[in-house]
C-alpha positions as CSV (number, residue, x, y, z in Angstrom):
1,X,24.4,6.2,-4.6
2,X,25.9,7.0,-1.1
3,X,24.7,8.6,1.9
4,X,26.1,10.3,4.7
5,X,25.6,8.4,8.1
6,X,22.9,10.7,10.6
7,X,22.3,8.5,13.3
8,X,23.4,5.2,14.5
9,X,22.1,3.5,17.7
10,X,20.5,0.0,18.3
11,X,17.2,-0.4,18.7
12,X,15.1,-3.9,20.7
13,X,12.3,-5.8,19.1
14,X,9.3,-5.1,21.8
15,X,6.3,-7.3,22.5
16,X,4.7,-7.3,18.9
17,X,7.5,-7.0,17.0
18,X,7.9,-3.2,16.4
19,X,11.1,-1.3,16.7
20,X,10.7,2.8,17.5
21,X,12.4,4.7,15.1
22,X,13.9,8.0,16.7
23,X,13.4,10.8,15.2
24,X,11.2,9.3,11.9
25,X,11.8,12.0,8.9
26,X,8.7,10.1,7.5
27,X,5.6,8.6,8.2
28,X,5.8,5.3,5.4
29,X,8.8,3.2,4.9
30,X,9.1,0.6,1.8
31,X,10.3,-2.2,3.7
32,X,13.1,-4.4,2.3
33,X,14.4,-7.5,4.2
34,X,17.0,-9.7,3.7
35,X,18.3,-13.7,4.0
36,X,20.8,-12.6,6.0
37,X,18.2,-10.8,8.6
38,X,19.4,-7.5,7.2
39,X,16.1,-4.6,6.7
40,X,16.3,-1.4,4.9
41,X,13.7,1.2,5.3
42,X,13.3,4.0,2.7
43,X,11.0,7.0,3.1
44,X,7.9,7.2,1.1
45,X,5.1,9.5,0.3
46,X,1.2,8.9,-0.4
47,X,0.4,10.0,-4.1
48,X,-1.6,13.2,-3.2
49,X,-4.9,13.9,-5.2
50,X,-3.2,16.7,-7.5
51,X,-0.8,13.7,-8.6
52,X,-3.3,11.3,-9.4
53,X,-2.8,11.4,-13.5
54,X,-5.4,13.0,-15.5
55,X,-6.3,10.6,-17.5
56,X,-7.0,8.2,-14.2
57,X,-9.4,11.0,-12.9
58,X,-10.8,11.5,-16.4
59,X,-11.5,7.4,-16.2
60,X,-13.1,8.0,-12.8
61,X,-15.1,11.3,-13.4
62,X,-16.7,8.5,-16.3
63,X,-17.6,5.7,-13.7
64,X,-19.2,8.0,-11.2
65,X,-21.3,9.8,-14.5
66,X,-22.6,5.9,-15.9
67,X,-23.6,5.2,-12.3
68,X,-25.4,8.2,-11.9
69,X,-27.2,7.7,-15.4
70,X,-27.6,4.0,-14.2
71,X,-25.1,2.5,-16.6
72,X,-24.4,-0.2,-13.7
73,X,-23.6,-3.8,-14.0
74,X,-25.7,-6.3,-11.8
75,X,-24.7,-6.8,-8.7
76,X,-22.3,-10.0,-8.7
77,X,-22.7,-12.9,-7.1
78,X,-20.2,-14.0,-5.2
79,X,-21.6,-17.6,-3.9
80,X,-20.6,-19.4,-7.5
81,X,-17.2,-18.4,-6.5
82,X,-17.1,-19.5,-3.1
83,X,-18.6,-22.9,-4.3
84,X,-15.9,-23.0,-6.9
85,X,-12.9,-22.3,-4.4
86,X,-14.3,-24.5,-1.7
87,X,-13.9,-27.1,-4.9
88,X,-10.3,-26.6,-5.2
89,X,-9.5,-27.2,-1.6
């Protein structure tokens, strides 16, 4: 697929690393950076809530109802893990 040039100009690395993008048609960019030092940016949109699936609210509408009814697992502990990766190091 090919696309028309809009805009070309060069753009500096500030301070923390950011470059300012003139004129942004979006606010998220999928990042994709190369070996050769190369980046392409392409436009991306948040899933809005009227795109979530149905069958992923459906799932979700059932969590919130078994916590409600109290259908809840214990609340995990965590330490055994920590112990267990504090092991591996």
């Amino acid at each position: 697929m090919s696309s028309a040039i809009k805009k070309k100009y060069d753009a500096r690395i500030d301070s923390k690393k950011r470059i300012t993008l003139r004129g942004a048609a979006s606010s998220f960019y999928h990042v994709t950076e190369f070996s050769d030092g190369s980046i392409v940016l392409s436009p991306r949109e948040l899933a809005h809530p009227e795109e979530i699936s149905g069958n992923t609210l459906a799932v979700m509408d059932e969590a919130v109802r078994y916590l409600d009814q109290g259908k809840a697992s214990e609340p995990v502990d965590l330490e055994e893990l920590k112990r267990l990766l504090s092991e591996e190091e």
